[in-house]
C-alpha positions as CSV (number, residue, x, y, z in Angstrom):
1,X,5.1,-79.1,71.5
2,X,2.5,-80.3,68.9
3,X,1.1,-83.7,70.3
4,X,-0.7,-84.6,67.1
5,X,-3.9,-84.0,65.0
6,X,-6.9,-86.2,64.6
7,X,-10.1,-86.1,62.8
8,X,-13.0,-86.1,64.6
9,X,-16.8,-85.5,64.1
10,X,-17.1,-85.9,60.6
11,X,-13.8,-83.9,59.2
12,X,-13.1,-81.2,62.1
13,X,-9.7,-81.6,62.5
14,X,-8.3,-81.1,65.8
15,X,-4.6,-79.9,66.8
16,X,-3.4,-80.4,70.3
17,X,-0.2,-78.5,71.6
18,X,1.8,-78.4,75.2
19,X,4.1,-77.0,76.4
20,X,6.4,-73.9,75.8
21,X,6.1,-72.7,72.1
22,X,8.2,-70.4,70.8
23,X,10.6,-69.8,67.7
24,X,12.3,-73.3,68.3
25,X,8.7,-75.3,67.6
26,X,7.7,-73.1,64.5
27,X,9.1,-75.5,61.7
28,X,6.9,-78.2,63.8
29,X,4.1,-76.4,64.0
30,X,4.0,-75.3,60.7
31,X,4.0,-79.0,59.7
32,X,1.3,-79.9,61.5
33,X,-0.4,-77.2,60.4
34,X,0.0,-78.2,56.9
35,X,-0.3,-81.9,57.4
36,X,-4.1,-81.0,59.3
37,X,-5.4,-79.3,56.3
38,X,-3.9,-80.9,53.2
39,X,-6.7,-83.6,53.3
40,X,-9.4,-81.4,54.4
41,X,-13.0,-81.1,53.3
42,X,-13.5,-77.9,51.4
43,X,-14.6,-75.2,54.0
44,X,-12.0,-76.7,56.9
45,X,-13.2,-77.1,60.3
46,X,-10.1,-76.6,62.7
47,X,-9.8,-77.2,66.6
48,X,-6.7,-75.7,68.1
49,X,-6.2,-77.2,71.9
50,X,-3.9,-75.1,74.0
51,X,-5.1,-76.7,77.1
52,X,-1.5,-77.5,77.5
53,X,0.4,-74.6,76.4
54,X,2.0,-72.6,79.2
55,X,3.8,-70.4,77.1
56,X,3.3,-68.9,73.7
57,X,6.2,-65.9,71.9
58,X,5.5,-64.3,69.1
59,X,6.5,-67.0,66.8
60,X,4.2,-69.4,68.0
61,X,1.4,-66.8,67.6
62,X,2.6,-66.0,64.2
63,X,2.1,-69.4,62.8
64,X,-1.6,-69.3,64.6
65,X,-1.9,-66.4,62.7
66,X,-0.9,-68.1,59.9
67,X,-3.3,-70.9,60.3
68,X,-5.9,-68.8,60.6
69,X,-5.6,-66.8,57.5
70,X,-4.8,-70.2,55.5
71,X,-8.7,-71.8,57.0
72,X,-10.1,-68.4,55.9
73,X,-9.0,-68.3,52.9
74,X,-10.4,-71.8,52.1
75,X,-13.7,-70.4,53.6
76,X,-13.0,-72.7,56.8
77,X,-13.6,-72.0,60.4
78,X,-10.9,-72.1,63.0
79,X,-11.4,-72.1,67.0
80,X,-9.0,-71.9,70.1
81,X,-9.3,-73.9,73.5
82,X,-8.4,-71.8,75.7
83,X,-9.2,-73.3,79.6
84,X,-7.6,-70.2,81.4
85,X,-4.2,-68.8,82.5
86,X,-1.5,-67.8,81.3
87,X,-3.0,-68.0,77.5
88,X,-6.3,-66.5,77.7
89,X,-3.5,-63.7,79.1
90,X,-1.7,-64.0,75.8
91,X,-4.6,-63.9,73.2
92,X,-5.7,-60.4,75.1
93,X,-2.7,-59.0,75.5
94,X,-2.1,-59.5,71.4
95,X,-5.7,-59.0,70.6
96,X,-6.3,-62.0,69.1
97,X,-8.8,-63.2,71.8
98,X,-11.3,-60.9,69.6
99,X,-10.2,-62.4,65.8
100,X,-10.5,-66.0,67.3
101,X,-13.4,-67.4,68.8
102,X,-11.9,-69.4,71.9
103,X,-13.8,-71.8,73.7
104,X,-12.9,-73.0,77.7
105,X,-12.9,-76.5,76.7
106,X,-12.2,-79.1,73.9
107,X,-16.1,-79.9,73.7
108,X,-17.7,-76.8,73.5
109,X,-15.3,-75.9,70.7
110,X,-16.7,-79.1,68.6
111,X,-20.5,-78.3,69.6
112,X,-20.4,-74.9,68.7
């Protein structure tokens, strides 16, 4: 589930999950969300790192969805890691591969 968040590179925060997400894991993820932007810089830099994640229902995506719309509306930017299989799957199945820029590793997501 959600690892943990850190700050990194002078206020991007950065949200690694693992595992299996799904309905279960919303109320965490959710948190983490929430604990990840409430003491962030106007204009909110956000990594999420799915390197990990294997699986990803509906719910899970929801409350991506729901990040995303919360770092918009505070004029903020939010990026995926996506390194390959079976999530890239996911995110272009759903269509959100083309409202989220995703990135193939950790690092290019910060440099970009």
């Amino acid at each position: 589930m959600t690892d943990h968040f850190e700050i990194v590179n002078g206020g991007t925060r950065v949200v690694t999950l693992r595992g299996e997400l799904d309905a279960h894991d919303a109320p965490t993820l959710r948190t983490t969300f929430s604990e990840a932007l409430e003491a962030a810089p106007p204009q909110p830099r956000v990594v999420l790192d799915l390197t990990q994640v294997t699986f990803l229902d509906s719910t899970a995506l929801g409350c991506i969805v729901g990040l995303l719309r919360r770092v918009g509306e505070a004029d903020g930017e939010l990026r995926v890691v996506l390194p390959g299989a079976p999530t890239v799957r996911i995110f272009e199945i759903t269509g959100l591969d083309a409202i989220l820029p995703t990135y193939p590793t950790r690092a290019a997501a910060l440099e970009a």
